[in-house]
C-alpha positions in Angstrom: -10.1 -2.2 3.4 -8.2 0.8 3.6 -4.7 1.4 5.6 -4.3 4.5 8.3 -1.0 5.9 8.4 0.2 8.2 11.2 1.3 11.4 10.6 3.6 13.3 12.8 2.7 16.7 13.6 5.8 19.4 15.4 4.3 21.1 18.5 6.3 22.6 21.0 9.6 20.9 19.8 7.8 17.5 20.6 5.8 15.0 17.9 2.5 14.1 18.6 1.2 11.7 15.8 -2.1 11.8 14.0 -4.2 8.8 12.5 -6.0 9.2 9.6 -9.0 7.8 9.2 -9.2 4.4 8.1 -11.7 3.4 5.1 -13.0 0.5 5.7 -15.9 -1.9 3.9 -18.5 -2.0 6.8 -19.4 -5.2 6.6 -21.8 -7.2 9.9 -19.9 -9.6 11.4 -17.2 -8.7 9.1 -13.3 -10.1 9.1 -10.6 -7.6 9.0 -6.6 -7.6 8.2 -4.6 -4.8 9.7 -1.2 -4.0 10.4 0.1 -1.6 12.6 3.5 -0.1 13.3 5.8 1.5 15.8 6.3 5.1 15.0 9.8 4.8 16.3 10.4 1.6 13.7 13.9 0.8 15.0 12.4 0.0 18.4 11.5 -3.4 19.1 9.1 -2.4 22.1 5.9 -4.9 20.6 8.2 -8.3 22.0 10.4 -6.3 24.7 7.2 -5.7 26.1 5.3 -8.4 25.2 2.8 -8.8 28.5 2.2 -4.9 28.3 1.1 -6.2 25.0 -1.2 -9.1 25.9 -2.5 -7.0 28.9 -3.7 -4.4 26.5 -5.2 -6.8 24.1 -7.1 -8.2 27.0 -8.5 -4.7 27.9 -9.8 -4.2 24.4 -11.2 -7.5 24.5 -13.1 -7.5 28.0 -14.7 -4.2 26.6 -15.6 -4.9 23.0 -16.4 -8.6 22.0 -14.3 -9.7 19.1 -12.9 -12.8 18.1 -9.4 -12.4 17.3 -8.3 -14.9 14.8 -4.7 -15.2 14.3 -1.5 -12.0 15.5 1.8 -12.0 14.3 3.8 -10.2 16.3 7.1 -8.7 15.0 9.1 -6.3 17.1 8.2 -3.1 15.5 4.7 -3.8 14.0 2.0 -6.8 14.3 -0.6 -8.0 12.0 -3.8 -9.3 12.8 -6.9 -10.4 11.6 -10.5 -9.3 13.7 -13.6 -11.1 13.3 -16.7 -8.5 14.4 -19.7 -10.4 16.2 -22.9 -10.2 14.3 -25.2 -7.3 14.4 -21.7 -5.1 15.0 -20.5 -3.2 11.6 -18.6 0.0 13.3 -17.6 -0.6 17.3 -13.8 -1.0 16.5 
């Protein structure tokens, strides 16, 4: 499992941040670990806004079937670990 860090890139006096791409072990049906963060880390927007949060989870669920196995959610970054239904290596 790799980790993706964002990057932020000056344009136009604003910063727009870019992902890397994560490496990952492609594995079917596979279980995955992430974290991710707040760019602005001394925001603490993840519980502040903590239905905005839910809401979007439930998006992401309704389109791509997952089983979400356990969150832990801080108010700058969350961790979570994914479990990919079978037959799916690279949807996520």
């Amino acid at each position: 499992m790799g980790r993706a860090i964002a990057k932020p890139i000056k344009h136009n006096m604003t910063y727009h941040l870019k992902m890397t791409n994560y490496r990952r072990y492609r594995l079917d049906g596979g279980t995955y670990f992430f974290t991710v963060n707040l760019a602005e880390r001394q925001r603490s927007l993840l519980t502040e806004r903590i239905d905005s949060l839910r809401d979007a989870f439930r998006v992401v669920k309704n389109a791509h079937p997952f089983v979400i196995d356990a969150v832990v959610v801080l108010p700058e970054h969350l961790h979570t670990i994914w479990t990919l239904p079978q037959g799916d290596m690279d949807k996520m």
